[in-house]
VMD Tcl script that draws the C-alpha trace (Angstrom):
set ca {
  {-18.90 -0.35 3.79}
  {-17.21 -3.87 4.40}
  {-16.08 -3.76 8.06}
  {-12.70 -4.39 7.22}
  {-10.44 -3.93 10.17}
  {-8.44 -1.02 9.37}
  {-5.41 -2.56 11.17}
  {-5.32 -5.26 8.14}
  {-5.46 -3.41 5.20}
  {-2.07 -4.29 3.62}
  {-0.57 -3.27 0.08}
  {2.44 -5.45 -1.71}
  {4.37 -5.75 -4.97}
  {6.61 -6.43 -7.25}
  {9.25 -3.76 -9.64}
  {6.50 -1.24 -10.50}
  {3.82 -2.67 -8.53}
  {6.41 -2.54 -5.47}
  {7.24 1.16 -6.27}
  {3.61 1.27 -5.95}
  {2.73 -0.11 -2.82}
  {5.96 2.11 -0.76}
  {4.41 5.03 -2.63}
  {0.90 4.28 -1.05}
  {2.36 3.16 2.04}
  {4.11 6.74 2.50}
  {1.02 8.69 1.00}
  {-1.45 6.87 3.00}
  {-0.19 5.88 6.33}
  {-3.76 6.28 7.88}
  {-4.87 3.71 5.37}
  {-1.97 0.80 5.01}
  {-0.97 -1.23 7.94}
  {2.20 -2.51 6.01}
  {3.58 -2.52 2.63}
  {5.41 -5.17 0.66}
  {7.70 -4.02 -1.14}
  {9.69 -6.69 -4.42}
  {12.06 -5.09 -6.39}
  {11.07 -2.22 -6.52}
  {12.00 1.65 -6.62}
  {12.15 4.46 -3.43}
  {9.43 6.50 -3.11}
  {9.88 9.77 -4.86}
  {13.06 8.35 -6.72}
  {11.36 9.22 -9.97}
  {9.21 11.64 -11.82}
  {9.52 10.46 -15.33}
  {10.52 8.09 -17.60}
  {14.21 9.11 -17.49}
  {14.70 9.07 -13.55}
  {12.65 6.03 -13.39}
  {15.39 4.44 -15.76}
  {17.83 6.21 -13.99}
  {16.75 4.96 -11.16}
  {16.28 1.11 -11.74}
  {19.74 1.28 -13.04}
  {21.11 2.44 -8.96}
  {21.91 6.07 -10.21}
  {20.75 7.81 -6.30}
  {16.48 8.93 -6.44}
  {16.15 12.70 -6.24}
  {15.94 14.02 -2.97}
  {12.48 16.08 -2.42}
  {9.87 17.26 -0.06}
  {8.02 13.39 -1.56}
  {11.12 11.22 -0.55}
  {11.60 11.42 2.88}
  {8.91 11.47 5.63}
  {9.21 11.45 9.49}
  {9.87 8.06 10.76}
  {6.41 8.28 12.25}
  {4.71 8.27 9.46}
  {6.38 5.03 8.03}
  {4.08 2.10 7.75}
  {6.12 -1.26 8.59}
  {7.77 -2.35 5.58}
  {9.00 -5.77 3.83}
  {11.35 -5.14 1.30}
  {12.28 -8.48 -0.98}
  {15.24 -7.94 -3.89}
  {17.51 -9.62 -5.58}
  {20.88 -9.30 -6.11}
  {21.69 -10.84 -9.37}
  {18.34 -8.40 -10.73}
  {19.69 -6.31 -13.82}
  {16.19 -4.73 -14.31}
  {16.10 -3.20 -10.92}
  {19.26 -2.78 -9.06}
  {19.89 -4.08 -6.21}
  {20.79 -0.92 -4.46}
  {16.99 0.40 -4.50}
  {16.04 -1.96 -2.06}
  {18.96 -1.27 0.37}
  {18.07 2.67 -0.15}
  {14.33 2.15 0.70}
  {15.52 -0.08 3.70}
  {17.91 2.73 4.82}
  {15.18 4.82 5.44}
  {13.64 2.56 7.91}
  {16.96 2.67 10.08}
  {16.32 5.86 11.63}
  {12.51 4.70 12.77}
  {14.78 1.63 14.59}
  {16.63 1.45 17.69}
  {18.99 -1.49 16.26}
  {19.22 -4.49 13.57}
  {19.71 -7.95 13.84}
  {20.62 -9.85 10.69}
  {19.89 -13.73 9.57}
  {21.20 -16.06 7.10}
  {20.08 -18.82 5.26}
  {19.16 -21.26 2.59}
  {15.84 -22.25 1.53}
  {14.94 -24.29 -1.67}
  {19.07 -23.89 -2.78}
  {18.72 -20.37 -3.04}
  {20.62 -18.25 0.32}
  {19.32 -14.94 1.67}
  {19.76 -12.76 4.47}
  {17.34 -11.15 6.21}
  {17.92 -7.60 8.36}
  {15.37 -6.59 10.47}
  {15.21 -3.01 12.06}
  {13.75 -3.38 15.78}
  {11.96 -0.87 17.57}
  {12.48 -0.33 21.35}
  {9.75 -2.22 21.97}
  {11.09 -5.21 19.95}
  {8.83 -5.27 17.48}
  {9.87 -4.76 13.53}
  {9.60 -1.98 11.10}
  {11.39 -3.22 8.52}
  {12.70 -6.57 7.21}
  {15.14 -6.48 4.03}
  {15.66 -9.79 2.26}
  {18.67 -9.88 0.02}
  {18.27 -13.18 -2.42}
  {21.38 -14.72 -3.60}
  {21.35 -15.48 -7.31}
  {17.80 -14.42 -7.65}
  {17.61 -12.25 -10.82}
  {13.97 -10.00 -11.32}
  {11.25 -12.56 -10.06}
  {9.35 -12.84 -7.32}
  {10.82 -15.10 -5.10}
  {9.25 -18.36 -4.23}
  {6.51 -17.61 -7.14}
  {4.60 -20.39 -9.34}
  {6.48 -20.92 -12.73}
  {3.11 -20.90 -14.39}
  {3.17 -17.24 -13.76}
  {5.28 -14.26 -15.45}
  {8.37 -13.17 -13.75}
  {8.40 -15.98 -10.55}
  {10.87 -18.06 -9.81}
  {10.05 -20.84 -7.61}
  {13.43 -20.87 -5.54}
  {12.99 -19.63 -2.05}
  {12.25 -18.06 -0.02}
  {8.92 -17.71 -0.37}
  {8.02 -13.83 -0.96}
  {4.69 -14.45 -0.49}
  {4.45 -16.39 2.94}
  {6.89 -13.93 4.67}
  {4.56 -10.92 3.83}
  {1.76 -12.62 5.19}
  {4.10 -13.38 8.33}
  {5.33 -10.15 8.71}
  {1.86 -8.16 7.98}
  {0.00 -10.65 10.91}
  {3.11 -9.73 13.20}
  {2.89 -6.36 12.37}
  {-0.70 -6.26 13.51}
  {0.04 -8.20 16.77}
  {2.19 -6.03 18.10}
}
mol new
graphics top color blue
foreach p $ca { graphics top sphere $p radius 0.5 }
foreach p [lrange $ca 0 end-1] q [lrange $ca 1 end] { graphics top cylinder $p $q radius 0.2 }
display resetview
């Protein structure tokens, strides 16, 4: 109805929202170019209340038919956490990452500081060089999003910004 160029239609956010957009990214593949992922949960980790607690505390998801697709069916993915978050444990964002590793023919990691705050950044690289996955792991950063406007709920404006590296990684996605 709009035109919109189906190889733009991206989906991102953050602790629920996040679960969210990996559980449309893996559902809907044919739809989502990418999918943003902030603190959030593995797709099929949880099917109620209790698992989703379970499950923000780092117990492991359950493993079902829903959790694991074929690489080929992964949408690229950027996965933000941090790893002073005691609302979402850390560990969900290094399990949904994992997943990505078997799409990849190797990872390359990068360090840094932006704004005080250090991350690092792992990217999984197909053969072709381009990226399927990034992981940022953000030192100190408790459960914000990263690089967000203090006016807002749950942001902290520390670095990196969250919001600017989805947009880079979504356009390089598409470029590719």
């Amino acid at each position: 109805e709009y035109s919109v160029d189906p190889a733009r239609v991206f989906v991102a956010g953050m602790s629920a929202g996040g679960a969210m957009s990996g559980a449309m990214g893996h559902t809907y593949p044919d739809i989502f170019a990418g999918v943003g992922i902030h603190s959030g949960l593995p797709h099929g980790s949880a099917v109620d209340a209790v698992s989703a607690f379970a499950a923000m505390r780092g117990k492991p998801p359950r493993r079902n038919s829903t959790t694991s697709s074929p690489s080929g069916n992964r949408v690229p993915a950027i996965i933000f956490h941090g790893d002073a978050d005691h609302t979402v444990s850390p560990s969900n964002g290094t399990q949904i990452f994992a997943a990505y590793g078997e799409a990849g023919r190797s990872t390359k990691t990068a360090t840094g500081t932006e704004n005080g705050r250090g991350y690092a950044c792992t990217t999984v690289v197909r053969e072709d060089g381009s990226s399927v996955a990034e992981h940022w792991i953000l030192r100190g950063a408790s459960h914000a999003w990263s690089g967000g406007d203090t006016e807002g709920t749950f942001t902290d404006e520390s670095g990196p910004d969250a919001s600017r590296e989805m947009v880079r990684f979504f356009l390089s996605s598409v470029s590719q």
